[in-house]
Wavefront OBJ file of the C-alpha trace (Angstrom):
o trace
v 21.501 -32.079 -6.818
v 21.507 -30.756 -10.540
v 20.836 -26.657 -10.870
v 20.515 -26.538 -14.610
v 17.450 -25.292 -16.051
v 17.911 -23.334 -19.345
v 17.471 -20.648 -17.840
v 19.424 -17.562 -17.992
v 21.032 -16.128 -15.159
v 21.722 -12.385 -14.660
v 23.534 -11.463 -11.642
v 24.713 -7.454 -12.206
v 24.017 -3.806 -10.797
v 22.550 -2.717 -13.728
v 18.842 -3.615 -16.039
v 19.989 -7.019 -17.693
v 19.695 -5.100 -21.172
v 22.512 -2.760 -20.370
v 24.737 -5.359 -21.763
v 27.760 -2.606 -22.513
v 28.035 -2.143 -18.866
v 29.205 -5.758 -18.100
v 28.218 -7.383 -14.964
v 29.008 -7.433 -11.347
v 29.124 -10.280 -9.129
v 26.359 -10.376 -6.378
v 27.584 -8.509 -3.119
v 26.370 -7.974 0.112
v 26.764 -5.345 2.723
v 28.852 -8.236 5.139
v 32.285 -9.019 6.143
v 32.638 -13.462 6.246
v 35.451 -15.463 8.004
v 35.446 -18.313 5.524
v 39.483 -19.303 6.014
v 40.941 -22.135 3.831
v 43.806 -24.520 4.941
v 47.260 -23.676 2.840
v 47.801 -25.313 -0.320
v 50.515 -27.761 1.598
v 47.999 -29.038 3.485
v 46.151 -30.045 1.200
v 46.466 -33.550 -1.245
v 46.446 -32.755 -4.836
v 48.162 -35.764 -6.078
v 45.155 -37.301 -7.189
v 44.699 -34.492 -9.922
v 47.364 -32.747 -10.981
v 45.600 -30.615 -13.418
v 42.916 -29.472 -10.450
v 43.948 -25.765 -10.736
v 42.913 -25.159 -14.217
v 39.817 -23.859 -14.775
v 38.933 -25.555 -17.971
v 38.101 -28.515 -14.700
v 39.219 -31.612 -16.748
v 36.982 -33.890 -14.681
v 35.874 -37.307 -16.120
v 34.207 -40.710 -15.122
v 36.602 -42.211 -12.602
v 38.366 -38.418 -11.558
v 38.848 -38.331 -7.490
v 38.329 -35.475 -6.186
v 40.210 -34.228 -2.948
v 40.987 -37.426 -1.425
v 38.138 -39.889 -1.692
v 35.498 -39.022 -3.911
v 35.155 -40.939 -6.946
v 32.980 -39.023 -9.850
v 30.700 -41.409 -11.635
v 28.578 -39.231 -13.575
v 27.769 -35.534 -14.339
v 24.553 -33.838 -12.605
v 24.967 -30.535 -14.274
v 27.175 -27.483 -15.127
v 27.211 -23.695 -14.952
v 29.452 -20.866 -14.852
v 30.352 -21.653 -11.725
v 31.665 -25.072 -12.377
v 29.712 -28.925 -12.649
v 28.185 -30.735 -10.346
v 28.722 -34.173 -10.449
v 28.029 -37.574 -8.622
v 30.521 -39.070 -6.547
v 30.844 -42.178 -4.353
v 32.904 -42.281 -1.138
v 35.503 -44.738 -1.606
v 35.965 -45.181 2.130
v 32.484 -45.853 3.099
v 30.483 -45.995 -1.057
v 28.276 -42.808 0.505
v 27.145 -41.375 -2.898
v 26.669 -37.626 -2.480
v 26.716 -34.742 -5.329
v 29.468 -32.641 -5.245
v 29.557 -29.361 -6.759
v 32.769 -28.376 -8.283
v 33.840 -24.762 -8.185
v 36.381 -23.264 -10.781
v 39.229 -21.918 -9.708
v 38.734 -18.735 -10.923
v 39.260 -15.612 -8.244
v 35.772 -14.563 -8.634
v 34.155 -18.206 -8.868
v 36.474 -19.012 -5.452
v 34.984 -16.278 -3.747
v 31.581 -16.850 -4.532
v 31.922 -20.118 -3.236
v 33.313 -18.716 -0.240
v 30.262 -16.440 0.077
v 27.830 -19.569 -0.645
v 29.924 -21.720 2.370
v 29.122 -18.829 4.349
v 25.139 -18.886 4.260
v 25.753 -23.034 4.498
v 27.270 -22.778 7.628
v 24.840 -20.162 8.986
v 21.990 -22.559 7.954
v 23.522 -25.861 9.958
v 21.071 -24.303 13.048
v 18.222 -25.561 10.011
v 17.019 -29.365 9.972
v 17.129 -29.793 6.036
v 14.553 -32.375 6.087
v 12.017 -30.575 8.425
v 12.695 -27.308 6.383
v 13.315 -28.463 2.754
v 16.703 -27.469 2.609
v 19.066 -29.776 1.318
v 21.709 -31.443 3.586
v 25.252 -29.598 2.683
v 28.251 -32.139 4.013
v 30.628 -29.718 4.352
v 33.714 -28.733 1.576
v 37.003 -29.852 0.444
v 39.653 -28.723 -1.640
v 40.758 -30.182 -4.852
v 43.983 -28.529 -6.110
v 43.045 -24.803 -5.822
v 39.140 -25.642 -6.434
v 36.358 -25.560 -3.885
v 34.061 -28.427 -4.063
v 31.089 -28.451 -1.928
v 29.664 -31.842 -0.824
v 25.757 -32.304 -0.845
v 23.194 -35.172 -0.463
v 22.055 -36.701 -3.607
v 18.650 -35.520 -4.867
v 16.338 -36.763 -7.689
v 15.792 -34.610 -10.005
v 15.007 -30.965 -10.550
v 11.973 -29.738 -10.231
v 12.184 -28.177 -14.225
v 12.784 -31.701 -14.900
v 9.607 -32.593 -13.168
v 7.210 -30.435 -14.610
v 8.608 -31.677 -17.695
v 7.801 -35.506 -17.076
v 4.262 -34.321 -17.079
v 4.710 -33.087 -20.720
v 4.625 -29.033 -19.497
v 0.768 -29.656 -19.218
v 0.813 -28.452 -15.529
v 0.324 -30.750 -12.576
v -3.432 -31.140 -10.833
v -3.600 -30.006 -7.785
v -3.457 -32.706 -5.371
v 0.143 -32.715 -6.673
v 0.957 -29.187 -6.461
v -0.247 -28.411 -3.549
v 2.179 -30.728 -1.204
v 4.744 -29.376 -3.365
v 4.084 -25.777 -2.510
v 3.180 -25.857 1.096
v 6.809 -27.447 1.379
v 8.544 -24.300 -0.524
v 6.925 -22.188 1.514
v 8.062 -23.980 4.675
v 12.046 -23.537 3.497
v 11.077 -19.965 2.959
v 9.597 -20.207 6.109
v 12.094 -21.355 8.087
v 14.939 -19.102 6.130
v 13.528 -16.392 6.818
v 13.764 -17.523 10.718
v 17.204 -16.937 10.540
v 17.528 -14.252 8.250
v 18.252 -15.319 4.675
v 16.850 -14.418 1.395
v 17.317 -17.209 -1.152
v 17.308 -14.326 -4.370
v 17.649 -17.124 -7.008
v 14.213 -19.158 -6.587
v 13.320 -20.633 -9.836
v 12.564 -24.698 -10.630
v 15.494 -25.280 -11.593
v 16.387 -24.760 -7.945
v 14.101 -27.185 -6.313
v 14.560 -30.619 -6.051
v 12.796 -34.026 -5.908
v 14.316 -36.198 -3.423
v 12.195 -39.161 -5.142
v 10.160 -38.304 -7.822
v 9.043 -42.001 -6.987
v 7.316 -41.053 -3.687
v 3.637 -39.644 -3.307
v 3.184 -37.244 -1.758
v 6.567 -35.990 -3.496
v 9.341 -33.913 -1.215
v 11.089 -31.519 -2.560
v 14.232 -29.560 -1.211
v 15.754 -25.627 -1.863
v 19.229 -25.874 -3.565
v 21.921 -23.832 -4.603
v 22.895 -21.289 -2.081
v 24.974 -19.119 -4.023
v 22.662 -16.046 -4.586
v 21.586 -16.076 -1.069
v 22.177 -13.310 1.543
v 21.047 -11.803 5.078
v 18.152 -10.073 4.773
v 19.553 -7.301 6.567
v 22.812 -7.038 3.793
v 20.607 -6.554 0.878
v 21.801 -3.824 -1.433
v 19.016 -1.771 -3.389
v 20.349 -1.402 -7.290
v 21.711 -4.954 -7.170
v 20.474 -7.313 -9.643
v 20.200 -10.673 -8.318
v 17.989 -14.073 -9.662
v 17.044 -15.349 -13.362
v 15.193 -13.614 -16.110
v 11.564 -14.110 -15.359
v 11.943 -14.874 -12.006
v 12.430 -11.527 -10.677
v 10.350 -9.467 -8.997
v 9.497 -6.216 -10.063
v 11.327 -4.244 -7.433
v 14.680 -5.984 -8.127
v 14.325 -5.271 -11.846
v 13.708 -1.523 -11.047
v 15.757 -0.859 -8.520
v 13.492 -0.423 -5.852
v 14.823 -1.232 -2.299
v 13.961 -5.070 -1.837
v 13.479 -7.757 0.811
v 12.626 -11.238 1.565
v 9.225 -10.591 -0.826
v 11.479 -10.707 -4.067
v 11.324 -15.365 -3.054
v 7.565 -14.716 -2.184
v 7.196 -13.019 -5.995
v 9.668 -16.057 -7.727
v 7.094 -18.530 -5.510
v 4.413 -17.015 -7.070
v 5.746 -17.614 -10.584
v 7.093 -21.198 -9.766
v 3.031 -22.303 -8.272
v 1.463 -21.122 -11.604
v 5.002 -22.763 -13.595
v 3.105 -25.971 -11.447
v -0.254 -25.510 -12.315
v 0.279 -24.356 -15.944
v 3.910 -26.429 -17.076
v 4.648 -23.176 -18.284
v 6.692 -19.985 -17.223
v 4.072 -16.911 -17.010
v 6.672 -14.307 -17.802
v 9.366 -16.212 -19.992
v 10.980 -13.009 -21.145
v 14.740 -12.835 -22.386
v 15.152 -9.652 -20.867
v 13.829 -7.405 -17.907
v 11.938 -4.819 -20.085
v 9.618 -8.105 -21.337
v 9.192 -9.679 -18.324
v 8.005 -6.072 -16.981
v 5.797 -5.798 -20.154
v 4.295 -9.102 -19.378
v 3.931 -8.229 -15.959
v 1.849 -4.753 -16.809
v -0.131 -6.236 -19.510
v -1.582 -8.701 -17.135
v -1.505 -7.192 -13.675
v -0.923 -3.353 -14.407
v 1.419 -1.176 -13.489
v 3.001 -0.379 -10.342
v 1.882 2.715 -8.071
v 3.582 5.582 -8.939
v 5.366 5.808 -4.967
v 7.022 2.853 -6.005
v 7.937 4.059 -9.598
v 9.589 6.716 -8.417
v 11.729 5.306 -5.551
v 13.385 2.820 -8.503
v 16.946 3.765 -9.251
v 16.230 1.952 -12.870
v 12.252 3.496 -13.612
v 14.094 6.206 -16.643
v 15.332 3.141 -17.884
v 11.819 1.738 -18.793
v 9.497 4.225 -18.453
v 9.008 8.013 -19.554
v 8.374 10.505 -16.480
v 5.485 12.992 -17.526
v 4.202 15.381 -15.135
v 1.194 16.401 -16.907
v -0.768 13.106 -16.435
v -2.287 11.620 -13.572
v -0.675 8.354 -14.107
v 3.213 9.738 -13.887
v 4.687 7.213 -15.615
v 4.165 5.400 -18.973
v 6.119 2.359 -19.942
v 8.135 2.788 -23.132
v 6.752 1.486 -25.987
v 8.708 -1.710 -27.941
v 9.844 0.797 -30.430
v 10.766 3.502 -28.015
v 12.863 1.000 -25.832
v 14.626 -0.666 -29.118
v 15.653 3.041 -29.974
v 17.318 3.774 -26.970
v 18.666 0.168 -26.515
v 19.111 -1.351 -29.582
v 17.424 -4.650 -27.900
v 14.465 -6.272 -29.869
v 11.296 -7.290 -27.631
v 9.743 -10.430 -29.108
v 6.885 -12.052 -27.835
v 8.025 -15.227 -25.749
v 4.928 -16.507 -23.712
v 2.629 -19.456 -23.778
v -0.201 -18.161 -22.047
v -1.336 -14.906 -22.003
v -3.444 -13.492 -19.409
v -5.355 -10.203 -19.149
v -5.633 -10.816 -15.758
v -4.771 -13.289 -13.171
v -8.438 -13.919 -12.571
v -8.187 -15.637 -15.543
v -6.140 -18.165 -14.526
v -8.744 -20.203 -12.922
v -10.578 -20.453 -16.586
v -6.959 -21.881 -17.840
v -7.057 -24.618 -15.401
v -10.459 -25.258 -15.602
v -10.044 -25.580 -19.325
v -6.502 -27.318 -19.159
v -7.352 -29.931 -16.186
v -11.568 -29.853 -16.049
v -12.678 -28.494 -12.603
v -10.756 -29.555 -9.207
v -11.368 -28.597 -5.945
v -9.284 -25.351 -4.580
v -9.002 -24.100 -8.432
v -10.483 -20.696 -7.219
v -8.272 -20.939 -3.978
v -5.236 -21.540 -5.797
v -5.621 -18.720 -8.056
v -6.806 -16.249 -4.723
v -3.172 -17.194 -3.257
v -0.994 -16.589 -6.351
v -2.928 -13.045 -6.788
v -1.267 -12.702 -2.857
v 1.818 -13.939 -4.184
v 2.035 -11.626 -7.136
v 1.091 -8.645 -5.337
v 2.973 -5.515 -7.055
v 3.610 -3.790 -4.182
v 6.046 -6.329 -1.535
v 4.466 -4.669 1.462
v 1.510 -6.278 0.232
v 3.029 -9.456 -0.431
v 1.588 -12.747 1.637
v 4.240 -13.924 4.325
v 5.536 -17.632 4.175
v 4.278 -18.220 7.469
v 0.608 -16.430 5.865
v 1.085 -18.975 2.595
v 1.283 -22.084 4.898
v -2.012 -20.891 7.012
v -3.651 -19.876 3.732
v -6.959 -21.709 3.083
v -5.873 -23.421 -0.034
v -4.124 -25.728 2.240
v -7.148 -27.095 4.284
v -8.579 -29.131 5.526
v -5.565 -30.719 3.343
v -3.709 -32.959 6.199
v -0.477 -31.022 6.939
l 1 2 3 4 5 6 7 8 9 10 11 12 13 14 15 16 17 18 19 20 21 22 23 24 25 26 27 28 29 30 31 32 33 34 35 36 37 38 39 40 41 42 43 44 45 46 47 48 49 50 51 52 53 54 55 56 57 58 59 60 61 62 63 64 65 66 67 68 69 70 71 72 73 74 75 76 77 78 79 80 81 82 83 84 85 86 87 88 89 90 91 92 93 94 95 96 97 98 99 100 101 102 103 104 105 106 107 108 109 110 111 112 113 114 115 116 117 118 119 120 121 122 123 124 125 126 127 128 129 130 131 132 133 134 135 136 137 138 139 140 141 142 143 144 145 146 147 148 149 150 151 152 153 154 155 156 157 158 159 160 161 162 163 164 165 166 167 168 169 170 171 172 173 174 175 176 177 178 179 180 181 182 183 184 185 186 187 188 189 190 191 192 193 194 195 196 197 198 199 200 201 202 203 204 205 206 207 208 209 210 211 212 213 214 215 216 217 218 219 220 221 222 223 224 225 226 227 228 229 230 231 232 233 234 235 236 237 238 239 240 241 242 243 244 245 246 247 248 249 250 251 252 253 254 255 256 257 258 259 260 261 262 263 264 265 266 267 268 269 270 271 272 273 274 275 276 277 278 279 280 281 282 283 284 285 286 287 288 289 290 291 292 293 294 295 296 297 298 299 300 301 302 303 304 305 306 307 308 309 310 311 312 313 314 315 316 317 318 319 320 321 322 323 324 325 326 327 328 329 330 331 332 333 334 335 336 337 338 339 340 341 342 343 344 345 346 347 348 349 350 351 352 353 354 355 356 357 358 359 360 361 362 363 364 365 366 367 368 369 370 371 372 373 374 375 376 377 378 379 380 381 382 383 384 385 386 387 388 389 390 391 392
């Protein structure tokens, strides 16, 4: 399990350029029971500095009782994650180590939360990885998980970011689809899909499997607060980044981005902020209905209202936006497409022709539809005709 990616994570009620305003941890509309044993209960012999949030893990650190760390997987804000073997049965498992930081501990908390209401879930039959349970180290959280592979950023990049054909991709993102499937059978929106939060369980294998990680954005569909930002720069859909009330589509949109991330090796909207990503976004697909405009708690922040024109809305210029912001838009992306039509020429150029090019390209335009009522349905993606007569 390894959720690093580069990428960069924005998790606030406000537009991610509003830096002034700080951030706010993600925060749904739900009361959890997640109780912890008290600290007597709990061995912290093995490391006495567990409680410090500077972590001071190594090669060789146990962690709770019986978990021996032999190498390091990853690290975020949250923590590291790091291999571990089981020195009473030499299981080797990743274990993610929380800080022990108030707002990192409840996080966690919130994260063991949607774990436990996902046991009902195989993890193999739904791509989900396989979460072991927790333990305590000192005042820390540490969630034990199945070892993985690699990421799925990693993977694209072993196939030096020159996209994948499609008799690769294609396994890949029926499989995605099926955890978004089978999450959304029991009510949970992921909010932080991105590559970086897909595994490989062996990038050995053929066809590959691949598993959803990292849990911590997640949420009941039925919490979801509109204004909230949740997921990655670039990732988002448009309705999260404006405000707009949201739903399960906003994984739909961020599966959208990760198939053409697939096909391409490249992000499609690699913006460092929201207001490029939505330039990206209008440049090649338009702009969103005005209905939608106006129901976004955020649309002042990126676009000027104007009455006097049929189209209500106009984005703000770069200039205009830098003005008000003091934020610099720069030109980030690899491709450029005036349309997504157009992606079908990229591949054809990129890979020569393959069969279920034009498909592919007819299900990402479903994917990326502005509008989430309009958005395919996981259960639609994995009946879509890209995926026959492929053998399920």
């Amino acid at each position: 399990m390894n959720s690093t990616g580069g990428e960069n994570l924005v998790v606030s009620q406000q537009p991610s350029s509003w830096k002034s305003q700080g951030s706010q941890k993600f925060n749904c509309s739900f009361q959890n029971s997640v109780e912890f044993p008290q600290k007597g209960h709990v061995n912290t012999s093995a490391n006495p500095s567990s409680s410090e949030d500077d972590l001071e893990i190594s090669e060789g650190t146990i962690l709770g009782d019986h978990h021996m760390v032999e190498s390091f997987l990853g690290e975020g804000g949250f923590g590291v994650v790091t291999r571990c073997r089981n020195t009473k049965n030499n299981q080797i498992v990743a274990i993610k180590v929380n800080k022990s930081d108030p707002e990192i501990l409840q996080q966690a908390k919130h994260e063991i939360f949607i774990l436990e209401h996902l046991r009902r879930l195989d993890p193999d039959r739904c791509n989900i990885v396989e979460w072991n349970g927790y333990f305590l180290d000192g005042a820390r959280i540490c969630l034990n998980f199945e070892l993985l592979d690699q990421s799925l950023w990693d993977y694209i990049g072993g196939w030096n970011n020159q996209g994948l054909p499609i008799r690769e991709l294609r396994p890949i993102l029926h499989q995605i689809a099926n955890a978004l499937f089978h999450l959304g059978s029991v009510g949970i929106v992921h909010a932080d899909l991105k590559p970086a939060n897909i595994m490989v369980v062996n990038r050995h294998e053929s066809p590959i499997k691949v598993k959803l990680i990292d849990f911590g954005l997640a949420c009941p569909a039925s919490a979801l607060i509109p204004g909230y930002r949740v997921g990655t720069v670039g990732y988002c859909a448009p309705e999260v980044m404006l405000g707009i009330p949201y739903d399960e589509a906003i994984d739909m949109w961020a599966l959208g981005l990760v198939a053409v991330e697939l096909a391409t090796g490249v992000p499609l909207y690699p913006g460092r902020d929201d207001y490029d990503v939505l330039k990206f976004i209008i440049e090649t697909q338009g702009q969103l209905p005005d209905h939608l405009l106006e129901s976004g708690l955020y649309t002042h922040y990126y676009f000027i209202e104007d009455n006097y024109y049929e189209q209500r809305w106009t984005f703000k210029t770069k200039e205009q936006f830098q003005y008000e912001t003091n934020y610099q838009s720069q030109e980030t992306r690899y491709i450029k497409l005036k349309c997504l039509d157009d992606l079908e020429q990229l591949l054809k150029v990129r890979r020569g022709p393959e069969n279920g090019q034009q498909l592919f390209v007819r299900l990402i335009k479903q994917m990326l539809a502005l509008d989430a009522n309009q958005r395919i349905t996981p259960l639609e993606v994995l009946k879509h005709p890209f995926f026959q007569p492929w053998p399920l």
